[in-house]
SEPA-327954 format. One record per residue (C-alpha): residue number from 1; residue in three letters; x negated, y negated, z. Coordinates in steps of 0.2 Angstrom, whole numbers, padded with zeros to 4 digits. Example, Ala and Ser with C-alpha at 12.3 -4.5 7.8 and 13.67 -1.06 7.14 Angstrom:
nr  rest  px  py  pz
1  ala  -0062  0022  0039
2  ser  -0068  0005  0036
//
This chain:
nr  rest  px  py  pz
1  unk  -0258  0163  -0056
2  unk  -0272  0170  -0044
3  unk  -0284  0160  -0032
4  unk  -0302  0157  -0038
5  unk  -0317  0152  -0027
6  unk  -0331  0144  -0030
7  unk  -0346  0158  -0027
8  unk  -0361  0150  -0035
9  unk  -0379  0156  -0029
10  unk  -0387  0142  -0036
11  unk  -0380  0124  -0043
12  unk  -0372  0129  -0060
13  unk  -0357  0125  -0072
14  unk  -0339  0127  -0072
15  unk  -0338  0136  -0087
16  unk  -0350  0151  -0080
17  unk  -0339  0167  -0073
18  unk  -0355  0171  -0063
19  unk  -0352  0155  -0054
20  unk  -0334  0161  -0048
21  unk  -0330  0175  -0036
22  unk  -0332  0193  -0042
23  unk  -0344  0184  -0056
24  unk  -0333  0192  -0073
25  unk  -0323  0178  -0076
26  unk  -0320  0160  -0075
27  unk  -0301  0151  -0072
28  unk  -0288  0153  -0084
29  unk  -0271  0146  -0085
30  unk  -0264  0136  -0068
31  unk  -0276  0146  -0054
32  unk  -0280  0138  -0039
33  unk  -0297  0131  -0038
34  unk  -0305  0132  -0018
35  unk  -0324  0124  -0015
36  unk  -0328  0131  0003
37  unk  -0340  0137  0014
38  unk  -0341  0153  0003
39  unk  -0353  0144  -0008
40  unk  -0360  0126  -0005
41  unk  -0369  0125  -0021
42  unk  -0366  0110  -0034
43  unk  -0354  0112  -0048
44  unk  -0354  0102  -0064
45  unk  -0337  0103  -0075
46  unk  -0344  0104  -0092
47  unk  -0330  0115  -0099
48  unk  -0314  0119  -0091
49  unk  -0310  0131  -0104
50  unk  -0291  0137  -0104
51  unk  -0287  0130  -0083
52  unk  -0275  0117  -0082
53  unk  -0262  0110  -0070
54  unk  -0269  0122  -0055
55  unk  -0271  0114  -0038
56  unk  -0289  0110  -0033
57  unk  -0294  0111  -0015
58  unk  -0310  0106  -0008
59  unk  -0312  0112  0010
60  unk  -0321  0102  0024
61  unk  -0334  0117  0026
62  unk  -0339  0113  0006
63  unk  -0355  0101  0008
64  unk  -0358  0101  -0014
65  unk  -0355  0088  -0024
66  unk  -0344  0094  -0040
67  unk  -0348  0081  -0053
68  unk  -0336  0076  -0069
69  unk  -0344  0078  -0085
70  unk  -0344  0066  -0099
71  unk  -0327  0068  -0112
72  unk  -0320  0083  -0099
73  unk  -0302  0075  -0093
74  unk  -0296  0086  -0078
75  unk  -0278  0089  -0074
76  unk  -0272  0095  -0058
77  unk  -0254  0099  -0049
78  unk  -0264  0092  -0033
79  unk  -0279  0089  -0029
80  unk  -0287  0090  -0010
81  unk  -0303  0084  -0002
82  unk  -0308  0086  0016
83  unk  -0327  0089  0013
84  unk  -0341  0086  0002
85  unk  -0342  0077  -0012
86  unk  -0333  0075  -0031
87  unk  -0339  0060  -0042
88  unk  -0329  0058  -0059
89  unk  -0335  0051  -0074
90  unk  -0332  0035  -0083
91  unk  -0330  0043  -0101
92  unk  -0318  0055  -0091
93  unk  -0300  0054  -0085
94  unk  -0293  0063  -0068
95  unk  -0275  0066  -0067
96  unk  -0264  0073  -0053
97  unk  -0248  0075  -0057
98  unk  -0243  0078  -0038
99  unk  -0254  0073  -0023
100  unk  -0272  0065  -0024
101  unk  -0274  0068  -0005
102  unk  -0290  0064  0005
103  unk  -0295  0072  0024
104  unk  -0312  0071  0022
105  unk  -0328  0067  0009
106  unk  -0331  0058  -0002
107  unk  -0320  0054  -0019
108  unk  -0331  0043  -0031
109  unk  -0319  0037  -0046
110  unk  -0326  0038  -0062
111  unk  -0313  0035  -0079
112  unk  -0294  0033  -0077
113  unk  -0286  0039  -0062
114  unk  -0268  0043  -0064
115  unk  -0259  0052  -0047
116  unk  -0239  0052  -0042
117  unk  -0247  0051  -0022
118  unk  -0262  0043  -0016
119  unk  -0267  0048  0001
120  unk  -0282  0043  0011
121  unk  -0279  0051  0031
122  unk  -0299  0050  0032
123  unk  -0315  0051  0022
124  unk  -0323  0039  0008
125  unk  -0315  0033  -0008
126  unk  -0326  0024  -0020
127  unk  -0315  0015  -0035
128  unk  -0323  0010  -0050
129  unk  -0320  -0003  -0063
130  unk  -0309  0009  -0072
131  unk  -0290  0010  -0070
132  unk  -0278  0019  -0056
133  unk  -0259  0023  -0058
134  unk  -0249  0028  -0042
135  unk  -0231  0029  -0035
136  unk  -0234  0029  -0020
137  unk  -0250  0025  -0010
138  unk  -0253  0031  0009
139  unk  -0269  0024  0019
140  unk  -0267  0029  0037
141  unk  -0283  0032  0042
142  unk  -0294  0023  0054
143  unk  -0311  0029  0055
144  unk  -0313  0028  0035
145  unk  -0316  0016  0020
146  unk  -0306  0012  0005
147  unk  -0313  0001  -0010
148  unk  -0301  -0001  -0023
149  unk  -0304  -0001  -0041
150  unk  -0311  -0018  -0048
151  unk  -0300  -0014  -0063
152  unk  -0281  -0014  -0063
153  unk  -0272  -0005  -0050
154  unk  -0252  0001  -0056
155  unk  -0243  0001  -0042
156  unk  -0225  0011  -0046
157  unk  -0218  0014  -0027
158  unk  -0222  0010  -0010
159  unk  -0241  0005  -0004
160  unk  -0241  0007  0015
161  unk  -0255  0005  0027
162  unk  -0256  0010  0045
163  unk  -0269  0011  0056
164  unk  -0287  0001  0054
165  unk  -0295  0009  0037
166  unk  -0308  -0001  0029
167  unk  -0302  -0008  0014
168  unk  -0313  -0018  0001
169  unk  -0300  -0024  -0013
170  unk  -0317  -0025  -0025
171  unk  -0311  -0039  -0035
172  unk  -0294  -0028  -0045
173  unk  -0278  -0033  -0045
174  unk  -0264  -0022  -0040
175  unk  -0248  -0021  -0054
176  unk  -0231  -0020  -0044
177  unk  -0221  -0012  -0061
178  unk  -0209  -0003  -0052
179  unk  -0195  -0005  -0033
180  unk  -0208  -0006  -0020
181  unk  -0210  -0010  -0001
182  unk  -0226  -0018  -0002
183  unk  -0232  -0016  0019
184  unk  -0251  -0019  0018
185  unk  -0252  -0029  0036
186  unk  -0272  -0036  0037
187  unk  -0280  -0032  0023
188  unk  -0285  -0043  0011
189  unk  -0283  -0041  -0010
190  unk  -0288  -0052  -0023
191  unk  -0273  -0053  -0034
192  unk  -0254  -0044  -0035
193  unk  -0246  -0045  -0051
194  unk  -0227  -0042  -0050
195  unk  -0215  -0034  -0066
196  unk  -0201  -0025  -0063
197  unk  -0189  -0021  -0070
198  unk  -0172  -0025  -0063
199  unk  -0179  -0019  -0047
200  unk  -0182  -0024  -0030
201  unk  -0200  -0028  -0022
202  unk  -0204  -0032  -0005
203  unk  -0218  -0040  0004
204  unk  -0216  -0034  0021
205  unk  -0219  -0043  0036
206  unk  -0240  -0048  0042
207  unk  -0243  -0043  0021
208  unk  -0250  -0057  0012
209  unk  -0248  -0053  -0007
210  unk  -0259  -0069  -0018
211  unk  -0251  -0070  -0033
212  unk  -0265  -0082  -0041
213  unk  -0265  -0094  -0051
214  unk  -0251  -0103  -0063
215  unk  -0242  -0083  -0059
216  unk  -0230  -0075  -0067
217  unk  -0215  -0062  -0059
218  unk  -0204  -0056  -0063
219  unk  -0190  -0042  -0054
220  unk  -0176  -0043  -0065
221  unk  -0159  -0044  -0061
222  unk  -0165  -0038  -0042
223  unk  -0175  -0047  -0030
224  unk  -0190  -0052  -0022
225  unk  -0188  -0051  -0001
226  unk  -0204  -0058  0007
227  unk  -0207  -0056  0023
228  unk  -0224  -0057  0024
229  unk  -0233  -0071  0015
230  unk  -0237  -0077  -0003
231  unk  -0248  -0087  -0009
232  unk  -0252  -0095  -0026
233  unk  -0258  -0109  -0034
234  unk  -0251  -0121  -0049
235  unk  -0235  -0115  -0055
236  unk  -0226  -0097  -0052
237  unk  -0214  -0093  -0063
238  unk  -0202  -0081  -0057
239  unk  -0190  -0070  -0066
240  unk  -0176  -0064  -0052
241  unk  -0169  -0069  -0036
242  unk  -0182  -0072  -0020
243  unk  -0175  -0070  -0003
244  unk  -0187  -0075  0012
245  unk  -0183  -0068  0027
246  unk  -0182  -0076  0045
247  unk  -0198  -0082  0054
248  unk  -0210  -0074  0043
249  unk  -0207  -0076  0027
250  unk  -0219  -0089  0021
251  unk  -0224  -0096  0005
252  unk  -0241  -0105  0002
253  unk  -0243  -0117  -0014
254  unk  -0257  -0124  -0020
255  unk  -0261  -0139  -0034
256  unk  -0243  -0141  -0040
257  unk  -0234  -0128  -0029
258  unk  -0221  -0128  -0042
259  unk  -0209  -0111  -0040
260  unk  -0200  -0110  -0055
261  unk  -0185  -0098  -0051
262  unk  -0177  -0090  -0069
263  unk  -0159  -0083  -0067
264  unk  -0160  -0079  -0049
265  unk  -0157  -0085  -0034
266  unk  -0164  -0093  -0017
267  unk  -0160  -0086  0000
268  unk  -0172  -0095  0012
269  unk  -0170  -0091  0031
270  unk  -0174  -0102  0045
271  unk  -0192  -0102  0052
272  unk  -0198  -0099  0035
273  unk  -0215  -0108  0032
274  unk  -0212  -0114  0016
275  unk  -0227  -0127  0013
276  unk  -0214  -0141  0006
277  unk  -0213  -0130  -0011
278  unk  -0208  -0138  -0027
279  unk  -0194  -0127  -0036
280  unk  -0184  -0127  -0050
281  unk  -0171  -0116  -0052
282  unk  -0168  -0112  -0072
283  unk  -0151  -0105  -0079
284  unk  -0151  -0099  -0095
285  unk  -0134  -0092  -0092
286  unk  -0115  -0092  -0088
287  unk  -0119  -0082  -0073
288  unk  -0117  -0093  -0055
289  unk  -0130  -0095  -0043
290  unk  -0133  -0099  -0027
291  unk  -0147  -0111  -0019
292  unk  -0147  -0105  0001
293  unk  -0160  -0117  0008
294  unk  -0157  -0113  0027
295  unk  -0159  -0131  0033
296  unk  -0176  -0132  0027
297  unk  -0187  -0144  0021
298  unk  -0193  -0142  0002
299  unk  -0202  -0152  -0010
300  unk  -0194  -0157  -0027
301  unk  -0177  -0146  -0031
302  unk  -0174  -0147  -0051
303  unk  -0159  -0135  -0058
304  unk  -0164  -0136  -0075
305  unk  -0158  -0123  -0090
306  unk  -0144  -0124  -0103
307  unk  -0135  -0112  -0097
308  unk  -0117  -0116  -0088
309  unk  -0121  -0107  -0075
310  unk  -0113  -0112  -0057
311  unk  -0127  -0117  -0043
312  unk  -0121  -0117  -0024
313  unk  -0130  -0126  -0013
314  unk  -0129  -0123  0004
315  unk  -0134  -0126  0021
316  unk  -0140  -0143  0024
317  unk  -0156  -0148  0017
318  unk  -0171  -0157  0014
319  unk  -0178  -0162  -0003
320  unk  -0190  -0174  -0009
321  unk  -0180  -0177  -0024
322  unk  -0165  -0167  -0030
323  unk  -0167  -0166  -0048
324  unk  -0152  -0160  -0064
325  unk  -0154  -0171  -0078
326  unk  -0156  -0157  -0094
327  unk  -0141  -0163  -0102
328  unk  -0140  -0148  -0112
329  unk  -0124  -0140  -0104
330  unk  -0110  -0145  -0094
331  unk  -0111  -0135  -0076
332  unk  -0104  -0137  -0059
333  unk  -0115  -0140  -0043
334  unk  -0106  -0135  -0029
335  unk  -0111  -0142  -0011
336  unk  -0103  -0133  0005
337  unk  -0090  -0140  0014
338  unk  -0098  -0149  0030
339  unk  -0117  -0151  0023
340  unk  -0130  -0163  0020
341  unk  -0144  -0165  0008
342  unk  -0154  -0175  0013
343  unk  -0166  -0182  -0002
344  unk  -0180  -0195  -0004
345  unk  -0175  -0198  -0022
346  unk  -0159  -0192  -0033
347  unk  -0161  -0188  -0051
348  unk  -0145  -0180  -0058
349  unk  -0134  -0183  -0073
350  unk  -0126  -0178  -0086
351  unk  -0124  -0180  -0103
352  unk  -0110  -0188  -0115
353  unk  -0098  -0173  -0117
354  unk  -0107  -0160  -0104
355  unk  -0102  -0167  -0088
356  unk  -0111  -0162  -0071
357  unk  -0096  -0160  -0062
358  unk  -0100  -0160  -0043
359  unk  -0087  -0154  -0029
360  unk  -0086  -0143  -0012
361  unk  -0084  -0125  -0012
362  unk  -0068  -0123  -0005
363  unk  -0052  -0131  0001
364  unk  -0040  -0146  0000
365  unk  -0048  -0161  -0003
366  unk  -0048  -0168  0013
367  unk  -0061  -0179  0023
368  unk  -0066  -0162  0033
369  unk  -0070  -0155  0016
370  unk  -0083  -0166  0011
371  unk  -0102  -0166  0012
372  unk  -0116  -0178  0012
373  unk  -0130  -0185  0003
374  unk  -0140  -0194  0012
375  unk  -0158  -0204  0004
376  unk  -0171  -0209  0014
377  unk  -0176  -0220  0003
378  unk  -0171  -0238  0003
379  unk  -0169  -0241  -0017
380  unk  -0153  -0240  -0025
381  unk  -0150  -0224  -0036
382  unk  -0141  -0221  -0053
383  unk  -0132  -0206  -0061
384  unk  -0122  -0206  -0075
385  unk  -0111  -0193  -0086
386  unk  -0105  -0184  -0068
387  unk  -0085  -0179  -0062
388  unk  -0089  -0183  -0042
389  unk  -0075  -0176  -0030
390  unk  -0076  -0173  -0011
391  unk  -0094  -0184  -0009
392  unk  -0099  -0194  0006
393  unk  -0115  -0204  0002
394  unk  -0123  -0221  0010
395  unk  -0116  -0237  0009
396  unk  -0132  -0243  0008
397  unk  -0142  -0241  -0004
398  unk  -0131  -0242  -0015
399  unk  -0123  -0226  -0024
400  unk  -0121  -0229  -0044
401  unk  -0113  -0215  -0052
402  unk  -0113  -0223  -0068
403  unk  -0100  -0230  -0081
404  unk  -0097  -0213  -0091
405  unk  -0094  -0204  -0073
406  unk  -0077  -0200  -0067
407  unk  -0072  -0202  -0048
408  unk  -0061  -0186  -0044
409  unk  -0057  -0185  -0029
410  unk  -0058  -0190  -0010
411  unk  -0077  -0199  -0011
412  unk  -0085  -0211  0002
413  unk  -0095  -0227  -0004
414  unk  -0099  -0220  -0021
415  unk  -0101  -0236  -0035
416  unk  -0091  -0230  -0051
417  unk  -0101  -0242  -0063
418  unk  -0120  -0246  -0067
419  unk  -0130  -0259  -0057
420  unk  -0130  -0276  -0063
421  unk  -0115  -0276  -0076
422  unk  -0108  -0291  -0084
423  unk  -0090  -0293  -0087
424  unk  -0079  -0306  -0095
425  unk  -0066  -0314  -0084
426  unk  -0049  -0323  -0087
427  unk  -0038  -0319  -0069
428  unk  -0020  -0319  -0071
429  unk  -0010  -0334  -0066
430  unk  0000  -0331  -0053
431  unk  0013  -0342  -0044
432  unk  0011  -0343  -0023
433  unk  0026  -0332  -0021
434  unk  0020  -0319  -0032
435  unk  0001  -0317  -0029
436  unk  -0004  -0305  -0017
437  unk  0010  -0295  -0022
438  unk  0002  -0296  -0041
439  unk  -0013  -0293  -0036
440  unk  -0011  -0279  -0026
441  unk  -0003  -0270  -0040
442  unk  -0015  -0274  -0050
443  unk  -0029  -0268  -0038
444  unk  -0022  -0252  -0033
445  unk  -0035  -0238  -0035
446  unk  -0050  -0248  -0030
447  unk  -0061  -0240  -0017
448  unk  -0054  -0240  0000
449  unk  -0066  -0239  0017
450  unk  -0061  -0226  0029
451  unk  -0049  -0231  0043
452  unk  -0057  -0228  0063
453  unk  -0049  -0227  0077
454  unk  -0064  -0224  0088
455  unk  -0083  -0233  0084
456  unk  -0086  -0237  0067
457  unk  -0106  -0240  0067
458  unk  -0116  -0246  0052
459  unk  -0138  -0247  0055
460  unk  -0141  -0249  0038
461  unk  -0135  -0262  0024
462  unk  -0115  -0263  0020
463  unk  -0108  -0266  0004
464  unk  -0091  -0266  0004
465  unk  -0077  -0272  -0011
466  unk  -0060  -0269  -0004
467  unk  -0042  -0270  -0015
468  unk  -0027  -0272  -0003
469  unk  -0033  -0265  0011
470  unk  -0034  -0266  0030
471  unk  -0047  -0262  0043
472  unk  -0042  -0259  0061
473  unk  -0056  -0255  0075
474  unk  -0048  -0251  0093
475  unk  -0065  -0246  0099
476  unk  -0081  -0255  0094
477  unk  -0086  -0262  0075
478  unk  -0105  -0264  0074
479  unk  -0115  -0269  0060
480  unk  -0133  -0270  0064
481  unk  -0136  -0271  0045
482  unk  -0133  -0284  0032
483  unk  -0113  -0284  0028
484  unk  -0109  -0292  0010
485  unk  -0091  -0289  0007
486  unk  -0078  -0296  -0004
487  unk  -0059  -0296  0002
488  unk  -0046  -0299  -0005
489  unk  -0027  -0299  -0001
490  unk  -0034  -0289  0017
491  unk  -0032  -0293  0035
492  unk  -0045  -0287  0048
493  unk  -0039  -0285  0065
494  unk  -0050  -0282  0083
495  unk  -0042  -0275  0097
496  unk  -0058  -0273  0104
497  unk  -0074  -0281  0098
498  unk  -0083  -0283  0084
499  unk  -0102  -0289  0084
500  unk  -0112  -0294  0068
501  unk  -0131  -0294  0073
502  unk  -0138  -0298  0057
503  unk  -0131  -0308  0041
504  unk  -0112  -0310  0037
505  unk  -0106  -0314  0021
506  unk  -0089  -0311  0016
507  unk  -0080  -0322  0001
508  unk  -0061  -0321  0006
509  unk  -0054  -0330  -0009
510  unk  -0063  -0346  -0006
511  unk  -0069  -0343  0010
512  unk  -0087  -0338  0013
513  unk  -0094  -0337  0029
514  unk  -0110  -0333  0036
515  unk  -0116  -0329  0054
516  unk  -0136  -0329  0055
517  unk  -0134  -0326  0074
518  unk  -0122  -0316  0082
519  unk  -0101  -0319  0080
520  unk  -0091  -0311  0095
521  unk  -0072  -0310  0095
522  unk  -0066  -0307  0112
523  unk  -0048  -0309  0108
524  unk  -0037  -0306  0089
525  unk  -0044  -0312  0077
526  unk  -0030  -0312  0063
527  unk  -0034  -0316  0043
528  unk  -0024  -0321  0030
529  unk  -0031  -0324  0013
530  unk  -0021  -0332  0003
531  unk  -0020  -0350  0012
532  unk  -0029  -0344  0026
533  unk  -0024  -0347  0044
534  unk  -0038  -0341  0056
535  unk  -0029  -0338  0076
536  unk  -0039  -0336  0088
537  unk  -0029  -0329  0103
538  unk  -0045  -0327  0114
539  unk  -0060  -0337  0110
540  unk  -0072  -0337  0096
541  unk  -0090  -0341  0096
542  unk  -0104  -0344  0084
543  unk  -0120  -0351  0091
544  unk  -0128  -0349  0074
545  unk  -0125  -0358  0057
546  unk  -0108  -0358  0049
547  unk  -0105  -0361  0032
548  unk  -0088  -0362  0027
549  unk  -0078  -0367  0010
550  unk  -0061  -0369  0014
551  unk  -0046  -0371  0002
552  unk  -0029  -0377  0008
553  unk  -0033  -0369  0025
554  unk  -0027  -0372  0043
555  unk  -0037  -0366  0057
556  unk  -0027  -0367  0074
557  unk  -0035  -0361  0089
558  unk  -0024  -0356  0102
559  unk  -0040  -0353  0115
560  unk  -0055  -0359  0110
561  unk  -0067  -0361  0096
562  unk  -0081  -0365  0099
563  unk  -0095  -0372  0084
564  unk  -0115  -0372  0090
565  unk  -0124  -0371  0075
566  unk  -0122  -0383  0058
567  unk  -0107  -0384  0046
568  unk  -0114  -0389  0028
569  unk  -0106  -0388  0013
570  unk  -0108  -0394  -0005
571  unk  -0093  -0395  -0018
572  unk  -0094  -0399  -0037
573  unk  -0081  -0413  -0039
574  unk  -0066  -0405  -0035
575  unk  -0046  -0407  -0031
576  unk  -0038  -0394  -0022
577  unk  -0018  -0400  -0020
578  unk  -0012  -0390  -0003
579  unk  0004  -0387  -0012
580  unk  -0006  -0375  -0027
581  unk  -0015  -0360  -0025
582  unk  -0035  -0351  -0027
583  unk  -0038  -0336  -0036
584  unk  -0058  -0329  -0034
585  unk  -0060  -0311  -0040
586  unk  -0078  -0313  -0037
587  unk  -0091  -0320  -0025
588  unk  -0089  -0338  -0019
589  unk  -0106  -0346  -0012
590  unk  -0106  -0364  -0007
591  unk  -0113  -0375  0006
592  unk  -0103  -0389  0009
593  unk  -0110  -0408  0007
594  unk  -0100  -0423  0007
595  unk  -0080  -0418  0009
596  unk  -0066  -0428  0014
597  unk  -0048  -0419  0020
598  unk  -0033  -0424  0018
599  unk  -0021  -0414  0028
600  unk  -0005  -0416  0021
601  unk  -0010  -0420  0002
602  unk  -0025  -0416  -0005
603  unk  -0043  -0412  -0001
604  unk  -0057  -0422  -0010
605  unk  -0075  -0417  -0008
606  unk  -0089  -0421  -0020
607  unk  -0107  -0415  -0022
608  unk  -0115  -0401  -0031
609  unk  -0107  -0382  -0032
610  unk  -0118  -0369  -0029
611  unk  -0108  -0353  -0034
612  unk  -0110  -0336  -0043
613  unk  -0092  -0337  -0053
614  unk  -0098  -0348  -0067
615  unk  -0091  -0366  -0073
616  unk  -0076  -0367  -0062
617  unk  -0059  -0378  -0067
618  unk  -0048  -0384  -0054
619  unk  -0032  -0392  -0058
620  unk  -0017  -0401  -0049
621  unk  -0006  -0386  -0053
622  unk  -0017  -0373  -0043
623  unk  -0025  -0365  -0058
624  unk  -0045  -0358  -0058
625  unk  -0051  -0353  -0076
626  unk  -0066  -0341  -0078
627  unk  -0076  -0347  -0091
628  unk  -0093  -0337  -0090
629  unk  -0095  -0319  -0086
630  unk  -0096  -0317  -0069
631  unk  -0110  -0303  -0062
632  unk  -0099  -0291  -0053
633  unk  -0101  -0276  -0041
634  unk  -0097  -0263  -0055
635  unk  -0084  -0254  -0044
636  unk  -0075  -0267  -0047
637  unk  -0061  -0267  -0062
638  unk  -0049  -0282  -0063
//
């Protein structure tokens, strides 16, 4: 290999040996080429004969211009400019297969462009509409421009910028195809497209990489880590898992701002700017993934796929709906121990033999071991075709995880039935002796409230159906709700005070009573339900309406009890003999009218019954026959 300059005397061609130094050959082989002050004439490649592969280097004292000619495709193993000018040509390719590295001058692109490094320190590079292909790409200059290629830029390795060059992006798109730390901080492009395969891509921090719109990545089995910013518009579908880094990362949607994440999964950060971005998360697999939101807030979550992949959700959230309703394969969504989603709407179930079994990720099932989800919304929301353990959701509204769901294990105020069911009902007969215990074993496995110790505060709307059970509050009970329960077989205790500041309705086995202003208990208040004796110990006052349907009943009040409002009832013509006995399974609502007591035989009182159990038979013996369905809470199985 020897070194050949240029030494023309006059603007001439490549292919003339006068035109090269000692003027009896032209280069051969891989000789390296050098355009210098020697000679400053033009040079036109018009044949390059035999050279190939040579390195090319045009000095900074070369003021020529070295023009590409038509159908002559130049290969070099690098290629230098720190002077003058070389302009390609569009019916031409230029390839280095080592550096394409600019000091100086001017480098017009002509055709195809293919280098492994692409290096601007200083100097003017003019793309054309034609295609570039680089691994790695340097711009650290700052008193030169840069405009890109209008066409399609490959991008297989690192693009860093430093500095303040002058970058026009001309309209192209760059083609991420391979790993690459994309750290382009300021300047402006006009589209990145990004396919890898299986391998990572980051968008490094101040970078804004604009995807475009409806876009389409993909990275594989590896994963996208933005720090910078992305932006895009309508739907990205996304191959690979994303990871967005703390305080920078941000993701800007536009028009339907839907990510729709295939086999990968979500790491968000918080201080992410995220836009309230809609994603799906689509699991073709049996792979698990993981949903890390960092206790962001998000737009609509959908995990969607048939595959029986396991998604983890964790951190507590913020969704506007939380969406896994395919049906097409049973799969697990587990929720850390501790957390909360919190949702505007919920939309998950299952389908008839492919369960969407919910639990939390680790540990005994204990009340520690739960997590939450929480609605916003004030509607009451359905499920279906779901195995539930470890849950907490609200009391009010009201939970429904369906008739085909199945209640594992350790769950709070979920409804394991479907709104507004109807159910025929014939209640056992019991005799006194024997009730409460009967129905207590009959009962058992019912939903049971949780027992405190402390303040047990309900702001929202209470619905409550209690088996054999008993509530005990040595602090403070306050509902500033609407409380609707129905007890039976259950006695309720206050140490302390308990204060009802909107509606009370409780029907305990022919007892309902409501309290439309406020019902302080300043001493023990002590229930019994079967034949119910109300003590008082202390006093007991209700300035607002009480109505009452009593039973064989005593009321003795030790203290005092005191009455404010209006006692109003209204019976169908009914018997009720002191020595029998009242079985309601349901809701009992009645107002009472004209009545007359008889303490120590029976009870006569006639008018009209307003109630919700249907036609209703008493007779002497004690005995209530359901006749009608009765509309149940759907929790409840007698």
């Amino acid at each position: 290999m020897a070194t050949r300059t240029w030494s023309a005397a006059a603007n001439g061609n490549w292919s003339s040996a006068a035109n090269w130094d000692g003027g009896v050959s032209v280069p051969t082989g891989t000789d390296a080429i050098v355009f210098s002050a020697t000679s400053v004439k033009n040079c036109a490649i018009d044949n390059l004969g035999s050279w190939s592969g040579g390195l090319v280097a045009i000095a900074s004292t070369y003021t020529g211009v070295i023009t590409q000619n038509s159908g002559v495709n130049l290969t070099s193993a690098s290629f230098g400019v720190s002077g003058g000018t070389f302009t390609g040509h569009a019916a031409a390719t230029f390839t280095s297969t080592g550096l394409l590295v600019q000091t100086g001058g001017i480098f017009n692109q002509g055709g195809a462009l293919v280098c492994t490094t692409f290096t601007v320190h200083a100097g003017t590079f003019v793309g054309s509409s034609a295609s570039m292909s680089t691994t790695t790409v340097v711009l650290d200059n700052s008193s030169g421009n840069i405009t890109a290629t209008s066409g399609t830029w490959t991008l297989a390795g690192s693009f860093t910028k430093t500095n303040s060059p002058t970058w026009n992006a001309n309209g192209g798109t760059i083609n991420i195809t391979a790993a690459c730390t994309f750290n382009a901080p300021s300047l402006t492009f006009n589209l990145i497209n990004i396919t890898t395969t299986n391998a990572a891509v980051t968008i490094s921090a101040s970078t804004t990489a604009p995807l475009g719109a409806s876009p389409t990545t993909t990275v594989g089995t590896s994963t996208l880590t933005i720090t910078g910013t992305i932006t895009f518009s309508g739907t990205w579908s996304h191959t690979g898992s994303i990871t967005v880094t703390a305080t920078t990362g941000t993701i800007t949607g536009s028009g339907a701002n839907l990510l729709n994440m295939i086999e990968g999964t979500w790491t968000g950060n918080s201080g992410n700017t995220l836009g309230a971005i809609n994603i799906t998360m689509t699991i073709t697999s049996a792979t698990a993934r993981t949903f890390a939101g960092a206790g962001l807030t998000y737009g609509n979550f959908y995990r969607a796929g048939s595959g029986t992949g396991q998604l983890t959700i964790s951190d507590s959230n913020t969704f506007v709906d939380l969406k896994d309703n395919d049906g097409t394969a049973a799969h697990t969504l587990v929720f850390t121990n501790g957390t909360t989603q919190t949702v505007s709407t919920w939309t998950v179930s299952g389908s008839s033999g492919k369960l969407v079994t919910m639990t939390h990720s680790s540990g005994e099932h204990t009340a520690g071991n739960r997590y939450t989800i929480h609605t916003t919304g004030s509607v009451d929301l359905s499920s279906d075709y779901l195995s539930i353990s470890d849950s907490v959701v609200d009391a009010s509204p009201i939970w429904y995880a369906g008739a085909n769901s199945t209640d594992g294990t350790n769950n709070v105020n979920w409804i394991f039935g479907v709104a507004g069911a109807t159910r025929s009902i014939i209640p056992p007969t019991f005799h006194r002796w024997t009730r409460i215990p009967a129905l207590r074993a009959a009962r058992r496995g019912l939903f049971k409230p949780s027992v405190s110790s402390a303040v047990d505060s309900v702001t929202g709307t209470l619905a409550a159906t209690l088996g054999d059970d008993a509530l005990a509050a040595a602090g403070a009970e306050s509902f500033s709700g609407t409380l609707a329960s129905t007890l039976d077989g259950v006695t309720l205790a206050a140490t302390g005070a308990e204060t009802e500041t909107g509606t009370l309705s409780s029907a305990l086995d022919g007892v309902t009573e409501a309290a439309t202003g406020a019902e302080t208990f300043t001493g023990t208040f002590t229930v019994t339900l079967d034949g119910v004796t109300a003590v008082v110990t202390g006093s007991e006052t209700i300035p607002g309406t009480l109505a009452v349907t009593l039973g064989d009943d005593t009321l003795a009040a030790a203290g005092v009890e005191t009455i404010t409002g209006t006692a109003a009832a209204t019976l169908e013509e009914v018997t009720l003999v002191a020595a029998a006995y009242e079985v309601e399974t349901g809701t009992f609502t009645v107002t009472l009218d004209g009545v007359t007591e008889v303490a120590a035989g029976s009870e006569v009182m006639s008018g009209a019954l307003a109630s919700t159990l249907g036609d209703v038979d008493f007779d002497a013996v004690g005995e209530r026959t359901f006749r009608t369905k009765w509309v149940s809470a759907p929790s409840r199985w007698w």
